[in-house]
N, C-alpha and C positions, 0 to 999 in steps of 0.2 A: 419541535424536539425530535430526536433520530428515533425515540422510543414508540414513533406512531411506526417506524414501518416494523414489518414484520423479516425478521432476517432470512434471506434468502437460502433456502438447505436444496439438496442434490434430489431431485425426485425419487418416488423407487425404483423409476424404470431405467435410474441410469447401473441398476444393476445388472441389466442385461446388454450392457454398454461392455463388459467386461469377458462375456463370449465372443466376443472377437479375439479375443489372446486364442495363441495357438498353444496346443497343447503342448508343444516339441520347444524347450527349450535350446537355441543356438549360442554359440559361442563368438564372440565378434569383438576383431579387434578395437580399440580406442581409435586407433587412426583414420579407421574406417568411418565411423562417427563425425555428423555432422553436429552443432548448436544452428541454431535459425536464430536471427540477430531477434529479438525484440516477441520470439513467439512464446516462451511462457508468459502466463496473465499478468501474473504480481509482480516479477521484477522489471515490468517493461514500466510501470509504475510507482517503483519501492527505490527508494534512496538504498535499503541495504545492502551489505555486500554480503549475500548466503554462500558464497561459494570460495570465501576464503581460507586458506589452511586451519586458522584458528576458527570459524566460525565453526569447520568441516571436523576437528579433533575428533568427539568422537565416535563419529559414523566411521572415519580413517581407523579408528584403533579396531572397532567392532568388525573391519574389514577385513585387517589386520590376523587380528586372532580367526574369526570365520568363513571368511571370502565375504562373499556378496549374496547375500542373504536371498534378495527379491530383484529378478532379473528387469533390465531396462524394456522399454517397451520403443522400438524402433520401426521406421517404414522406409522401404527401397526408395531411393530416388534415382537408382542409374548408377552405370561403371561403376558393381558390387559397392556402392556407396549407400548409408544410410543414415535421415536426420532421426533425430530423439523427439521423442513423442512424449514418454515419462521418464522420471529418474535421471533430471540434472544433478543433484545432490551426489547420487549415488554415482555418477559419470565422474566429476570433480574429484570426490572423494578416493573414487577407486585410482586416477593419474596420482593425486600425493602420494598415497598407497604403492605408488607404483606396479603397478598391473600393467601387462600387455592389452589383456583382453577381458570381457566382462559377459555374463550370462543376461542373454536377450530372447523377448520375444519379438520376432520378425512378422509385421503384421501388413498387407496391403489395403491401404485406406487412402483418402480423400482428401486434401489438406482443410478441409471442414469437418472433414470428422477428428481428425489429428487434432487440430485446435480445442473439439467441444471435448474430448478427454483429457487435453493437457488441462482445461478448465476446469475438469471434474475434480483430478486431481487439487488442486488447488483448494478450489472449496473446503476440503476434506482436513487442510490442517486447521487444529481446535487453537490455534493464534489468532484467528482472521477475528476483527468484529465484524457485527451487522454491517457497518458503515461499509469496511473496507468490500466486504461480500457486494454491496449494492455498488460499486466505482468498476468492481469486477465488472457487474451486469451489464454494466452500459458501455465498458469495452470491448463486452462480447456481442453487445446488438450492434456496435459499430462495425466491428468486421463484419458480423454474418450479412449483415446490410450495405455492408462497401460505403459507409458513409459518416461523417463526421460525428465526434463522441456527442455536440453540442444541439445535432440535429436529432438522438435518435428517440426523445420523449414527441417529439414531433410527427415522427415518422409512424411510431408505434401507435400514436395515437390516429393519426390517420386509417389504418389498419383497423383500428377498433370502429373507426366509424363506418367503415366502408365493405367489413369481412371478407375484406380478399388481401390474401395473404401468400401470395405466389413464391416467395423465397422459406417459408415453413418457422417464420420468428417465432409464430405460439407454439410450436413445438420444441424449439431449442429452449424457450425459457421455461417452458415445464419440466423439461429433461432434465435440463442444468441446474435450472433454480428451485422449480417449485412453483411458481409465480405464471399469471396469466397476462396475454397481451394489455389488459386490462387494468391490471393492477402496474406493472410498470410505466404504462401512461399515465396514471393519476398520480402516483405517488412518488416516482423517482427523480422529476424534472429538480427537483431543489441540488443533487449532487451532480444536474451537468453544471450548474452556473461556478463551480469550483476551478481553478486554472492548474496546473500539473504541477504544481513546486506542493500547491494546497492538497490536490489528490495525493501525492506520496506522501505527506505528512500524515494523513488521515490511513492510509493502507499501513503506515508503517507506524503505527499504532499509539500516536504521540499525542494526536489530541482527536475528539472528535468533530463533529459537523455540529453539535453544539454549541461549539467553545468557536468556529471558525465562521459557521454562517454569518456573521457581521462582514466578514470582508469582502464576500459577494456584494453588497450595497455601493462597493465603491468601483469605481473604474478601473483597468486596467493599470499599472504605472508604480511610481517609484513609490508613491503613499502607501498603496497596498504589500507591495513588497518589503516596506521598510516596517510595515507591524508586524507583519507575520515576522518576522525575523527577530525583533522585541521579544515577541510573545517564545521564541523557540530559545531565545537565551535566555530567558527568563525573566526580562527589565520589566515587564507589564505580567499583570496577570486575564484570563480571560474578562472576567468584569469592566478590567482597563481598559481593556480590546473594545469591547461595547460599546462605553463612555467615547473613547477616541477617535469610533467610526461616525458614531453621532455626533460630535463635535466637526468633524470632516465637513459629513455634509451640511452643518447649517452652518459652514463655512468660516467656523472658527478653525485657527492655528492648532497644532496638537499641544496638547499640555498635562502636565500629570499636580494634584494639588502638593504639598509636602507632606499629609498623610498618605497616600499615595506612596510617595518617595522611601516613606519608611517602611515601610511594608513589606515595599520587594527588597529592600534591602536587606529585613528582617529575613525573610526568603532567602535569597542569595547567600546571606552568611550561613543560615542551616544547610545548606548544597557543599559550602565550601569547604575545604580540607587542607591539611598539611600547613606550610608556610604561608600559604597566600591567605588561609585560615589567620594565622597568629598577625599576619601584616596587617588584614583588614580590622580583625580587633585594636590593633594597637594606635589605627586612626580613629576606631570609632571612639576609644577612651581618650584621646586627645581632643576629640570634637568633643566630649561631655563634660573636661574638664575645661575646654574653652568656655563650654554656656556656662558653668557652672560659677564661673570667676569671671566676667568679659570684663572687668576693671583690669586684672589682673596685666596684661601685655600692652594694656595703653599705656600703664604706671612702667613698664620698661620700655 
């Protein structure tokens, strides 16, 4: 159960993570502004789309009426160009807004240190579960270690056995997390066995490692693919999920019983609405008047 680990929080020292901001607010254009493809944590992970006009409404309106509250946090990268470090949200918002230009802090850093503050940030919104905090983690041990997400309870744990730690992992995850090299080796190996379609559903806050560790038991492939996708439109419910991996592997066919059947359907029609609402009732009361009478259509 997710409930054994303890959910990853922002150490205190990442409060002095935050003296690096220059005092001197600058002014800098949009255009000047880079995005870095895939470098904040959670969307390089998250199905959602945060930065669309509707999602963006109303930071755009609060922009609107105030300007921009809380200046972006940017670092030189060359030819007076700068990529964004914090405040995608705020970058977006300000373009609908229509803004030339937006109030920055202009900071010279490392793209490792740029990373473990874009990371900070993140942590900090009160959306994230535990879960999604720990997918965080192991994305962040994977870059600062240059190495696959799938290797890095591996790695970390090696580290623990050998105390030598030349790239400084127990220090970023105390910074960042909270957490010691130690406790990320025992405890986090169960969220690499997840595959990416599985981690954004879990970051983007639909179901947890709960409801999902079943599908880890199974291989790779269309099987796994085709439940989780059951399970996200609603056709099965977690329990079902269980039943159906178990059934997988001792090499039964998937099947759902007819209590089963009703159940999600009972489901589904609670979810449904409008026409598709009244359509669906109006088969299911054809189907009850069918059991109810089945002489009845043979006799016509």
């Amino acid at each position: 159960m997710s409930r054994d680990l303890p959910p990853p929080r922002a150490a205190t020292s990442v409060a002095s993570m935050r003296q690096i901001l220059d005092d001197n607010v600058s002014s800098v254009a949009l255009s000047d502004i880079e995005i870095v493809p895939h470098f904040n944590p959670r969307s390089a992970i998250s199905t959602e789309q945060p930065f669309t006009r509707a999602a963006l409404n109303d930071l755009i309106e609060s922009i609107n009426e105030n300007g921009v509250l809380q200046p972006l946090l940017l670092r030189p990268i060359g030819n007076d160009r700068y990529a964004l470090v914090a405040g995608e949200r705020r970058y977006h918002a300000s373009r609908f807004a229509g803004l030339k230009a937006v109030p920055a802090y202009i900071r010279e850093m490392t793209e490792r240190e740029a990373e473990e503050f874009a990371l900070h940030e993140n942590l900090q919104r009160s959306d994230l579960s535990a879960d999604a905090k720990a997918l965080l983690a192991i994305r962040a041990v994977a870059r600062h270690m240059d190495i696959p997400e799938d290797q890095t309870v591996l790695v970390a744990g090696r580290i623990k056995k050998s105390g030598e730690d030349p790239k400084g992992l127990g220090d970023m995850l105390r910074r960042s997390f909270g957490i010691s090299v130690s406790t990320f080796a025992q405890r986090y190996g169960k969220f690499t066995r997840f595959n990416q379609d599985e981690k954004r559903v879990i970051v983007d806050g639909r179901y947890g490692i709960s409801t999902l560790i079943p599908l880890t038991q199974l291989p790779e492939g269309t099987q796994r693919t085709a439940l989780l996708q059951q399970l996200l439109d609603g056709h099965i419910t977690g329990a079902q999920l269980e039943r159906q991996v178990s059934a997988l592997r001792r090499g039964k066919a998937l099947s759902t019983t007819p209590e089963d059947d009703l159940k999600t359907a009972n489901q589904l029609l609670k979810k449904s609405t409008g026409t598709h609402r009244e359509r669906a009732l109006e088969m299911l009361n054809a189907l009850l008047e069918h059991l109810r009478h089945p002489d009845a259509e043979e006799q016509n």
